[in-house]
One Martini backbone bead per residue (centre of mass of N, CA, C, O) as a GRO file, in nm:
protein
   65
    1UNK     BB    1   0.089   0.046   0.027
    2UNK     BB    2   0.059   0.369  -0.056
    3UNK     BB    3   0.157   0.623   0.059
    4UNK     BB    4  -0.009   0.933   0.154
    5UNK     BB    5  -0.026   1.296   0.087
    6UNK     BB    6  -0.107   1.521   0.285
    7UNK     BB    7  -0.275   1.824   0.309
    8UNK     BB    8  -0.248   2.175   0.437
    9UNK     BB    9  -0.470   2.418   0.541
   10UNK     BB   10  -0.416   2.707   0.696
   11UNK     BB   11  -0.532   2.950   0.960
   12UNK     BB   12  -0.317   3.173   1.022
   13UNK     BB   13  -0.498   3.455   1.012
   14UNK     BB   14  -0.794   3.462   1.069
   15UNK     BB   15  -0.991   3.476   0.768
   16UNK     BB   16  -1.141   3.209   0.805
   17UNK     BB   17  -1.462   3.064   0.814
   18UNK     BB   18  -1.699   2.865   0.827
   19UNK     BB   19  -1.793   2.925   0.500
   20UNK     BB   20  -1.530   2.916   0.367
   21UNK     BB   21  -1.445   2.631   0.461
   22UNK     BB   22  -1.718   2.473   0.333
   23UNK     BB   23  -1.649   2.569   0.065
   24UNK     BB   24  -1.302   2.471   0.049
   25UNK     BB   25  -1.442   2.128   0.078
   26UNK     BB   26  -1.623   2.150  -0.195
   27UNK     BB   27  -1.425   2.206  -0.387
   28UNK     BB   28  -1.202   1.946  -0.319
   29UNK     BB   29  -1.413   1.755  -0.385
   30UNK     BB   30  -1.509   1.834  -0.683
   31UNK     BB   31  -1.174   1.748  -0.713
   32UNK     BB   32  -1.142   1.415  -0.600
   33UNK     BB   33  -1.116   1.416  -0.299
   34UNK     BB   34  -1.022   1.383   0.024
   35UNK     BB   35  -1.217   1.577   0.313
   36UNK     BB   36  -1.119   1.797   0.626
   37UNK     BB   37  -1.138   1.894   0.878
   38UNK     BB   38  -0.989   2.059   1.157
   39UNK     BB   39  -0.839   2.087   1.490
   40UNK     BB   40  -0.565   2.289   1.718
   41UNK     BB   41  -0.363   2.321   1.945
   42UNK     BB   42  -0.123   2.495   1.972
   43UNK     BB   43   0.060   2.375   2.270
   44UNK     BB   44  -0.198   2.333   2.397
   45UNK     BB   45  -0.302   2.652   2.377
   46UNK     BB   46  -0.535   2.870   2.319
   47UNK     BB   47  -0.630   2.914   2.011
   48UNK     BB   48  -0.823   2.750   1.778
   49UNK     BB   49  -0.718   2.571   1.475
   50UNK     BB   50  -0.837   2.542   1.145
   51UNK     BB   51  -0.836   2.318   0.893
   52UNK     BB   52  -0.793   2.153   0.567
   53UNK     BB   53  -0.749   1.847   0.483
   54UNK     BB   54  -0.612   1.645   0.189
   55UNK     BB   55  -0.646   1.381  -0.052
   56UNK     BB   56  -0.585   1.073  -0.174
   57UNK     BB   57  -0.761   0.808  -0.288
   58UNK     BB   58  -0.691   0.493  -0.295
   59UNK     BB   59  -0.789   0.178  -0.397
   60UNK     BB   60  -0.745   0.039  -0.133
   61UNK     BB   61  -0.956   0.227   0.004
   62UNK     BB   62  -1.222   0.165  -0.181
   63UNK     BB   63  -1.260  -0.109  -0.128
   64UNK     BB   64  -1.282  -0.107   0.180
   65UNK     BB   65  -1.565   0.092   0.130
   0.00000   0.00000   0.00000
């Protein structure tokens, strides 16, 4: 099975909202994507960041499924 490459966009500078996230998770699913939001706290502590992050589902992870 091969690894698999997930990329993440960050919200680094806290200018993506929740519609604008929902919006640019709808535009890489149609384009044959697997997406997913996510949210982490840097260090533990402080503002909760959310990213969105996106990959190839490989034939593998299809049959599974």
């Amino acid at each position: 099975m091969a690894k698999q490459e997930r990329h993440k966009i960050k919200n680094l500078l806290m200018k993506l909202n929740d519609e604008d996230r929902n919006t640019l998770v709808c535009l890489i699913a149609k384009a044959g994507y697997v997406v997913r939001i996510g949210k982490e706290r840097p260090g533990g502590k402080g503002q909760t960041m959310y990213f969105v992050e996106y990959w190839e589902e490989t034939e593998d992870e299809q049959i599974r499924n």
